[in-house]
Every structure is written in structure tokens, then in C-alpha cells.
N, C-alpha and C positions, 0 to 999 in steps of 0.2 A: 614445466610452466604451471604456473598457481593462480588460481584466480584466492581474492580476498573476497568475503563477505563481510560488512558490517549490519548490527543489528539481527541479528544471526540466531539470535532466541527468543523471537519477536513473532507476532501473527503470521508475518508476509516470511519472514527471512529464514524462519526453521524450516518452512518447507524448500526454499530456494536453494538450502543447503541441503535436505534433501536427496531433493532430484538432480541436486548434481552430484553426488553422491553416484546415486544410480545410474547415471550416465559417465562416468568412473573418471570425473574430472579429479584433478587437485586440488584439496579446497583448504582456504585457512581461513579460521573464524573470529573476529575482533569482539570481543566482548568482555564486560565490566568484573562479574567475579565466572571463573574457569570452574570452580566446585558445585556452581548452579545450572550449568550451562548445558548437562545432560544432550550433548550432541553426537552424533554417530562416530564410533571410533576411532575411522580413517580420514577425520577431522583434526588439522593442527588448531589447537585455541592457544591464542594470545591474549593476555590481560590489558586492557585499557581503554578508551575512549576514543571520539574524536574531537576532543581536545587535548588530547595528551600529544603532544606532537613526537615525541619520543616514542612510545608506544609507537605511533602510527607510524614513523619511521623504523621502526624492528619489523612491526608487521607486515610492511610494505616490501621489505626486502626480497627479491627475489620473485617476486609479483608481476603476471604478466597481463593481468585483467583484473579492474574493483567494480564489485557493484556498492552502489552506496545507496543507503538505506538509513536516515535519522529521521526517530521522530519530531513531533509536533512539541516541540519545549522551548524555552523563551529564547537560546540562544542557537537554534536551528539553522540562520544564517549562516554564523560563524563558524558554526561545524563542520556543513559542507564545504565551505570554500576554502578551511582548513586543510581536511580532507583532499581535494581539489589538487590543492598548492603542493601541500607533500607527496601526492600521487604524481603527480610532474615532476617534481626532485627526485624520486625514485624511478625514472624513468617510462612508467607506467601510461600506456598512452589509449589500453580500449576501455572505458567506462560505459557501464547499467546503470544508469541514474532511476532512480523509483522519485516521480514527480505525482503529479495528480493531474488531472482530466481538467478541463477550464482554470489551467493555473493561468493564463491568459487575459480570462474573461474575468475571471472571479477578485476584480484589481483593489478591491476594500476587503477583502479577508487576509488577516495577517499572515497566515501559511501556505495560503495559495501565492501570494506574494512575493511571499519569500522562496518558495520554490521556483516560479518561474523566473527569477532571479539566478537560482545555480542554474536551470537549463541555458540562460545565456552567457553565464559563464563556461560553462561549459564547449558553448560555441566558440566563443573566445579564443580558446584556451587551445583550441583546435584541436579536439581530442577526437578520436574513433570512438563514436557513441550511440547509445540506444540509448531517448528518454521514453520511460514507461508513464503511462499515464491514467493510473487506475482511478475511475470512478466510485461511490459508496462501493466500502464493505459493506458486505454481506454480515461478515462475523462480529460488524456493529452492534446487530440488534441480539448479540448475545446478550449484552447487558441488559436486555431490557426482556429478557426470559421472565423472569418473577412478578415482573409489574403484567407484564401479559397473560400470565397462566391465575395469578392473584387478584387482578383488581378487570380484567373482562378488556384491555383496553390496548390497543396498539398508539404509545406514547409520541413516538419521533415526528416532531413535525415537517413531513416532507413534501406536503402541499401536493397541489396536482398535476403540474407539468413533467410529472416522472422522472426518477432516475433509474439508473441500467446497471443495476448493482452487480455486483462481483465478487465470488468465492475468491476467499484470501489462498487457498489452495491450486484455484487456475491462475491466480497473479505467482505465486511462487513456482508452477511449471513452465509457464511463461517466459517470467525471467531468465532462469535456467537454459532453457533454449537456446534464446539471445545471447548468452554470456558465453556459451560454446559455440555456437556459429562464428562468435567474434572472437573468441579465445582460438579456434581453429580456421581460420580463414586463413588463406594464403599470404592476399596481400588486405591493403587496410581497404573495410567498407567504408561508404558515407555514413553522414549521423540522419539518425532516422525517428521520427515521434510514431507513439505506438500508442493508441487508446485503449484499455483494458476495461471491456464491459462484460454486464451479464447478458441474456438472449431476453430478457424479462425490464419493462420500461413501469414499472411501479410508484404509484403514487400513495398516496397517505391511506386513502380508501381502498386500492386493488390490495395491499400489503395484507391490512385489517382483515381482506376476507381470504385470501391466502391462510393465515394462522386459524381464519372461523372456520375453514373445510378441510385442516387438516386435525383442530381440536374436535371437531361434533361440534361448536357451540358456539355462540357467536362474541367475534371481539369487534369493538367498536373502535372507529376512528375518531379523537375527540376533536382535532382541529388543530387549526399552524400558529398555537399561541407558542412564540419564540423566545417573550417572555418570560414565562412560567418553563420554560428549558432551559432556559439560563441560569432560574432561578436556583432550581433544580441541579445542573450540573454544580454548581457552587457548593453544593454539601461535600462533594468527594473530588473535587478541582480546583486549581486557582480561580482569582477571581478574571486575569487576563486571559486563561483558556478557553473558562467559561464564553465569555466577551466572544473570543475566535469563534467557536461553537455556535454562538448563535446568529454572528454576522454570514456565518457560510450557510445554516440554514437557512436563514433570508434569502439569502441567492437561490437554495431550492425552488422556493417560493414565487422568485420571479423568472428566475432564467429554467431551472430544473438541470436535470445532470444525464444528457445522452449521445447516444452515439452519435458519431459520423454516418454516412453513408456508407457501408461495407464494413464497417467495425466487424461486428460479429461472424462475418462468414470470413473475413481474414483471420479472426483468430481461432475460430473453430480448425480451420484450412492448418493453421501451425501446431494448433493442438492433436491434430487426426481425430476430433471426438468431439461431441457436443459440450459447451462450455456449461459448467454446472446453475440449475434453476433455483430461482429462491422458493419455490414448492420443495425442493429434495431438499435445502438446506433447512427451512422450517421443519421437514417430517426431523431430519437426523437432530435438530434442536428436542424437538417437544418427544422425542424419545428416548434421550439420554436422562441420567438421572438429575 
């Protein structure tokens, strides 16, 4: 029995492959070019997409568990449900869906949108399922390493109602978990939502001085211009991503991004260990070269 990963050389999915690796599943990896793809070697790589329906039917083959995993790109809908459809034609009936946290609430952002969209598909569809629902990365504010160590200043406008960030590293043990619990279960479980947060509820100003006490020095938090982030994002993104980007910021700003009630000591509880802080991930940033 094989579980498939898509997205599988990606923040969330390399480690997802992973640790299921090391939990000595069978894993076959969907991915665009197999020469790049530098994944563990008791990994099958298949070439293609999920819109390649062909591809996805060879990769599916034989498959007795998908996590599915697409980015944020314009035709995102269509991929999962692609996705979805051929993993039903294949027989394929447990899915790990990786969704986001207030795909629900967040109903003007075009990706939260559209996610919560395949989670009801999903239901639909009446599959054995775990939707995952990670809140901010963590491994976000790598991009913004250089503007922070260069210009004094923690850029992201995440306002103050906090969110409950999340090591892309305990979202990919996480999953892993899930995907063998369901991959070895006897008979079929219910489907089940999973909130993936951090132990840490960070606002625009707690972040700032996180990075000021792990630098010696101090960074400033300049403010929730989501503006001037859009502006900004538009140098090295579309202009409709950009737009996405700053409508879910908003939402920071009004709603914020946290847990449930028990979020954190259930996933500690599944992890056996304490879910990683955004202090250890600031030191392991501002330490690397």
C-alpha cells in the first residue's frame, strides 16, 4: 500500500515525505521535474502536475492513501478537485487534505476560499479524511530575514490580535502521523478537522521583539500598512497574488489567526513533544548564514 504525496519538494511536503520515510511507509512523490527533486531514495518520483490528469492517473495507481498539498496559484481550485476526482477513479478513498485555519471565516480571501471549497468537497465526495488546518508559517518570515537584519524593522503586517504560528516542520510531522494512522487503520475513520498552530499567539509588536532579544538590538514594528505590502509584494509576484496577500492580511488585522481551545495540547499530545516556538525558530534563522 502507497501513500502519494503531492507538492512533495515544497516547505510543508519535503518534510511530510520525510517522516514518512522514517516511519517506513511507502511513499510516491508527484512532482514537476524528478532531476530537481533531491528526495530520499526509497521514494518513487513521478513526473507531472495536478493538472496533468494522466500523470495523475499513473501516479495514483496502486495508491492507497493521497495527501494533497497545492499551492496558492491562480488555478488552485481546479487542481484539487482534479486531483479529488482522479483519486476517486482510482479507487483511492483516505485523503490528508492540507487546508488553512479560518478557511471558513476568512470568506473574501481568494485562497482561503477556495480551500474551504475542496474541504467540502471533500465531504461530498465521502472520502476517509483528515483536513489539516495550518495557521501562519513560521518559515514566512524567512523572506523577510534581510529586511530585518538590514533595515532594523519587522515588516509583516500582522496587527495585534495575534496569530499562532507554526513550524512548517511540525506541520509535516503532523501530517505524516495522520496519513499512517489512516493508511493503517483497520477499518475506515470519520473525517476529522485538525487546527495546526504554534504554542506562541504573536502580534506585529511581540514578533519585533522576539527577533530584538534574540539580535542584542532592537527591531521595530512599523505598523499594519497593507498597502505598502501589497505594494511591495508586486515586485516579485503577481499582481492577483499580491491582492490575495493583502486581503488575508486584513483579516489578521481584524479577526487574527488562533487557536481553538485545546489546539495546542492536542497537538503536542500527537506529537509526544512540545510543538516548536517562534523564539527557537528566530535563533535557528538569525544563525544560519
Amino acid at each position: 500500500m502507497t501513500i502519494l504525496v503531492t507538492g512533495a519538494t515544497g516547505t510543508v511536503g519535503r518534510h511530510v515525505v520525510e517522516q514518512l520515510v522514517k516511519r517506513g511507509a511507502d511513499v510516491c512523490a508527484l512532482v514537476r521535474d524528478p532531476a530537481k527533486a533531491n528526495l530520499p531514495a526509497e521514494v518513487a518520483v513521478v513526473q507531472g502536475d495536478l493538472l496533468d490528469v494522466d500523470a495523475l492517473r499513473g501516479a495514483l495507481t496502486g495508491v492507497s492513501t493521497l495527501f494533497l498539498l497545492n499551492g496558492v496559484v491562480a488555478d488552485e481550485f481546479t487542481q484539487a478537485l482534479v486531483a479529488l476526482n482522479v483519486a476517486r477513479e482510482a479507487g483511492v478513498e483516505r485523503v490528508v487534505y492540507l487546508s488553512v485555519i479560518h478557511s471558513d471565516r476568512y470568506v473574501n480571501v481568494p485562497h482561503f476560499a477556495g480551500k474551504f471549497g475542496v474541504e467540502r468537497m471533500i465531504e461530498q465526495m465521502g472520502f476517509n479524511a483528515t483536513i489539516l488546518r495550518p495557521a501562519y508559517f513560521m518559515n514566512n518570515d524567512l523572506t523577510i530575514k534581510d529586511v530585518v537584519l538590514g533595515y532594523g524593522v519587522y515588516p509583516m503586517p500582522i496587527g495585534n490580535k495575534g496569530l499562532a504560528m507554526i513550524d512548517a516542520r511540525d506541520i509535516g510531522e503532523i501530517a505524516a502521523i495522520e496519513l499512517i494512522r489512516r493508511e493503517r487503520a483497520a477499518t475506515p475513520l470519520p473525517l476529522t478537522r485538525i487546527n495546526l498552530v504554534g504554542p506562541d499567539e504573536l502580534t506585529g509588536a511581540k514578533a519585533a521583539a522576539v527577533w530584538s532579544e534574540v539580535l542584542g538590538r532592537t527591531i521595530a514594528y512599523p505598523g499594519d500598512d497593507t498597502a505598502g505590502f501589497e505594494k511591495n509584494l508586486r515586485q516579485f509576484m503577481p499582481g492577483w497574488m499580491a491582492f490575495d496577500m493583502r486581503l488575508m492580511s486584513e483579516r489578521f488585522l481584524t479577526d487574527g489567526m488562533l487557536p481553538e481551545p485545546g489546539d495546542v495540547e492536542r497537538l503536542t499530545t500527537l506529537l509526544g513533544r512540545p510543538l516548536r516556538s517562534y523564539r527557537d525558530f528566530v535563533s535557528e534563522v538569525a544563525a544560519s548564514p
